[in-house]
C-alpha positions as CSV (number, residue, x, y, z in Angstrom):
1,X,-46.7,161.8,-61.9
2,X,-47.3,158.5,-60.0
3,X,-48.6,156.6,-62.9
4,X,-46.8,153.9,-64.7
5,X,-45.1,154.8,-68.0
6,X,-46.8,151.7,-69.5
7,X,-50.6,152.7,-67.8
8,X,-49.9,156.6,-68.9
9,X,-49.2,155.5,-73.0
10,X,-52.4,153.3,-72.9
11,X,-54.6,156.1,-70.9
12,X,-53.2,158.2,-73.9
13,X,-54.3,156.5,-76.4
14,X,-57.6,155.7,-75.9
15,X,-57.7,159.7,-75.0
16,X,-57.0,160.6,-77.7
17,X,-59.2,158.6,-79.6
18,X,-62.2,159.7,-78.2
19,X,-61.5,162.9,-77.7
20,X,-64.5,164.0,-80.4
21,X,-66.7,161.5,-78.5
22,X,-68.3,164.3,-76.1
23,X,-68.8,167.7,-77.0
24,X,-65.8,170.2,-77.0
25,X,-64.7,171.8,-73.5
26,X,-65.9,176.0,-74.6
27,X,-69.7,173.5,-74.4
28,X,-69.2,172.4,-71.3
29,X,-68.1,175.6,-69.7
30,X,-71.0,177.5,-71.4
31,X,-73.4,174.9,-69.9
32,X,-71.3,175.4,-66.4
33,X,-69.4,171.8,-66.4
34,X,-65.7,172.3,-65.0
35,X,-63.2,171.0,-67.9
36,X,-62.6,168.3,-65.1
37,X,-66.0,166.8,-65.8
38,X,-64.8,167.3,-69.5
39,X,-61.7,165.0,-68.9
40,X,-63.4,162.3,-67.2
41,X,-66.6,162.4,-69.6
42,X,-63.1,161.7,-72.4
43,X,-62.0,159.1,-70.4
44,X,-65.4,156.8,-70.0
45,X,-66.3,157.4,-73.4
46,X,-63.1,155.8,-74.0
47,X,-64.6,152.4,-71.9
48,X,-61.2,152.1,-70.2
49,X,-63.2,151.3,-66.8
50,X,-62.6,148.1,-66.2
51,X,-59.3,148.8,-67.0
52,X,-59.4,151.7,-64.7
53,X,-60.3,149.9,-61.7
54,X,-58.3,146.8,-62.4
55,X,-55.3,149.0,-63.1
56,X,-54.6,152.2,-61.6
57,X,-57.0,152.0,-58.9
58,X,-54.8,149.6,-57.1
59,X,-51.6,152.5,-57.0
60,X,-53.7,155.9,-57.3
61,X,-56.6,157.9,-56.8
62,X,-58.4,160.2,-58.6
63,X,-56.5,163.3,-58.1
64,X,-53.6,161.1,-59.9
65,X,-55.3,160.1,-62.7
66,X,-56.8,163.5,-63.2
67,X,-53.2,164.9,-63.1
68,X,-52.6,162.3,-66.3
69,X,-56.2,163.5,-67.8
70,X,-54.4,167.6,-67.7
71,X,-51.3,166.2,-69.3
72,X,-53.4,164.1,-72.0
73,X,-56.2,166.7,-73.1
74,X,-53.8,170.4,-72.1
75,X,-56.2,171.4,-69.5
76,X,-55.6,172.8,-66.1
C-alpha cells in the first residue's frame, strides 16, 4: 500500500467511527450499489475531505485510497 502509515491510522479511525453512519453493505447490494460506493459513502460521512484532498491527493489516487478503504471495512 502507498499510503503513509501516519495518513492510513487517521483514515482508520474516522472509518471506523462512522461505519453505522450509512446503511449496512447486504443494503446497498440489494439496492444494486457496489460495496465500493459503500466504502466511499463510509468515508465522506466521516468529513475527512478536506483532509482527503489536502493529504493524500497530493501522493495517490483513488484506486489507492480505495485499496486502504478494502483493508479498513474487509471488503474486496
Amino acid at each position: 500500500m502507498k499510503m503513509l502509515p501516519e495518513h492510513y491510522e487517521y483514515l482508520k479511525r474516522e472509518v471506523e467511527a462512522n461505519l453505522t453512519v450509512v446503511p449496512p453493505l447486504e443494503e446497498y447490494q440489494k439496492a444494486g450499489m457496489s460495496a465500493k460506493r459503500w466504502r466511499w459513502d463510509i468515508m465522506w460521512a466521516a468529513k475527512v475531505s478536506n483532509w482527503v484532498g489536502q493529504n493524500l491527493y497530493s501522493y495517490l489516487n483513488d484506486d489507492h485510497i480505495d485499496t486502504a478503504l478494502k483493508k479498513i471495512t474487509g471488503t474486496k
